[in-house]
C-alpha positions in Angstrom: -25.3 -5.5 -21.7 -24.0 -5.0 -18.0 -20.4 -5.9 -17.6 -20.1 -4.3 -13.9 -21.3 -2.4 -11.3 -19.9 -0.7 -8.9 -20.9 1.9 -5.1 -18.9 3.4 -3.0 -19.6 5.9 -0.3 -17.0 8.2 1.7 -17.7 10.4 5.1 -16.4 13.5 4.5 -15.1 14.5 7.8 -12.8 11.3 7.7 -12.2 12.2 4.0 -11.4 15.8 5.4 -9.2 14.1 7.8 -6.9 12.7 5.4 -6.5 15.1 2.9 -5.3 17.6 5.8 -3.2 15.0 7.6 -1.5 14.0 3.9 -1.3 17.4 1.4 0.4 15.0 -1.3 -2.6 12.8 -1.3 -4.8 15.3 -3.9 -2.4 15.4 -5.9 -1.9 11.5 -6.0 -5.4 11.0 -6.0 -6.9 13.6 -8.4 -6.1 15.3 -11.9 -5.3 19.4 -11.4 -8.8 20.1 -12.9 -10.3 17.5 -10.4 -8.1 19.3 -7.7 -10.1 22.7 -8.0 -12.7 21.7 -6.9 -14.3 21.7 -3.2 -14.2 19.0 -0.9 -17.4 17.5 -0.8 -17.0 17.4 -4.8 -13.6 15.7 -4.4 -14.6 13.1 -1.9 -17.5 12.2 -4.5 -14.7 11.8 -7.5 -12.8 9.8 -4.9 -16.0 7.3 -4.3 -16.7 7.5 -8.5 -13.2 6.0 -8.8 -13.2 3.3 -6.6 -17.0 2.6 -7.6 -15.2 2.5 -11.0 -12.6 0.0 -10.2 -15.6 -1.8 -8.2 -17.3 -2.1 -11.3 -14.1 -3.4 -13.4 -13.6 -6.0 -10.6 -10.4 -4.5 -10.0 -7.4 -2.4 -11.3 -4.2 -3.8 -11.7 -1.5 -1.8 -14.0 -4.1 1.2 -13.6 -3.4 4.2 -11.7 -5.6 7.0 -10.2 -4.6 9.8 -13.1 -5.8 6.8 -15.9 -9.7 8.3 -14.7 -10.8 11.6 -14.5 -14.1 12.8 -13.3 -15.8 15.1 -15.7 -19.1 16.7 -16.8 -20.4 16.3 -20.4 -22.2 19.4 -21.8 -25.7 19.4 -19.7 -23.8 19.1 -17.1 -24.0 15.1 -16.1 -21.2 13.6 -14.8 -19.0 10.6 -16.4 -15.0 9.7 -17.0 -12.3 10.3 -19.1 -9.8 7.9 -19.0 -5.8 7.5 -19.6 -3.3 5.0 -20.0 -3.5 1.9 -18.7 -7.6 2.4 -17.7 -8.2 2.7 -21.5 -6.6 -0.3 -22.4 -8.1 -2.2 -19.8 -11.8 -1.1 -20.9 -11.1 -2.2 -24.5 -9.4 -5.5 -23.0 -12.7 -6.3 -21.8 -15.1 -4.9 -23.7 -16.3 -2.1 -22.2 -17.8 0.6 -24.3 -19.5 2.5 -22.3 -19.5 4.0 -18.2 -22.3 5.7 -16.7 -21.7 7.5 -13.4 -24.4 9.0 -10.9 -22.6 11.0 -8.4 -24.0 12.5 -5.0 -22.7 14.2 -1.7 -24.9 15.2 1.4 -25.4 14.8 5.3 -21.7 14.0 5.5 -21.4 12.0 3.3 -20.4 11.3 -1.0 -21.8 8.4 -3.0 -21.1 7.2 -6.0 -22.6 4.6 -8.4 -20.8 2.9 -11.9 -22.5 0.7 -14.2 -20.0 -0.4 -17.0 -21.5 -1.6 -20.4 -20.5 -4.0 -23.1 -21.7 -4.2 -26.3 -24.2 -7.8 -26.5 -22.5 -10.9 -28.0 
């Protein structure tokens, strides 16, 4: 059963932008595995997390290390979460995240569709 779901999209310039103007906000932002990675693949983690929180209907007590962006063994994207984030989940349910993850033409998208098991 749907709980949430949840888009966001960033432009990667402005991204770009702030991530140069700030050099603190990676690491506020991202995990040091997430922080390896290029820009364009950072800016789409960025828009997976807020799609997340989009998809939660918001994130109080949770902060942006609770979620990590990672890929399962094919290769498909989804989370791991920490802290706070996991106790939110099971707080409401949630048992499952899906995550579809894209960046082109200047821009990163992200879409979350959060899952609970049916009643």
């Amino acid at each position: 059963m749907i709980a949430g779901i949840g888009i966001d999209i960033v432009d990667l310039a402005r991204f770009n932008r702030a991530v140069s103007r700030t050099p603190r906000l990676s690491e506020r932002l991202f995990v040091a595995a997430e922080r390896e990675r290029p820009l364009p693949s950072l800016a789409a983690r960025f828009a997976a997390k807020e799609a997340l929180i989009k998809a939660l209907g918001g994130s109080e007590g949770v902060h942006w290390h609770d979620v990590e962006v990672v890929a399962d063994a094919e290769g498909d994207p989804g989370f791991r979460t920490h802290g706070a984030l996991t106790d939110l989940l099971a707080a409401r349910g949630i048992t499952r995240l899906h995550l579809s993850m894209t960046h082109d033409a200047g821009v990163a998208c992200a879409f979350v569709v959060a899952e609970r098991d049916a009643p």
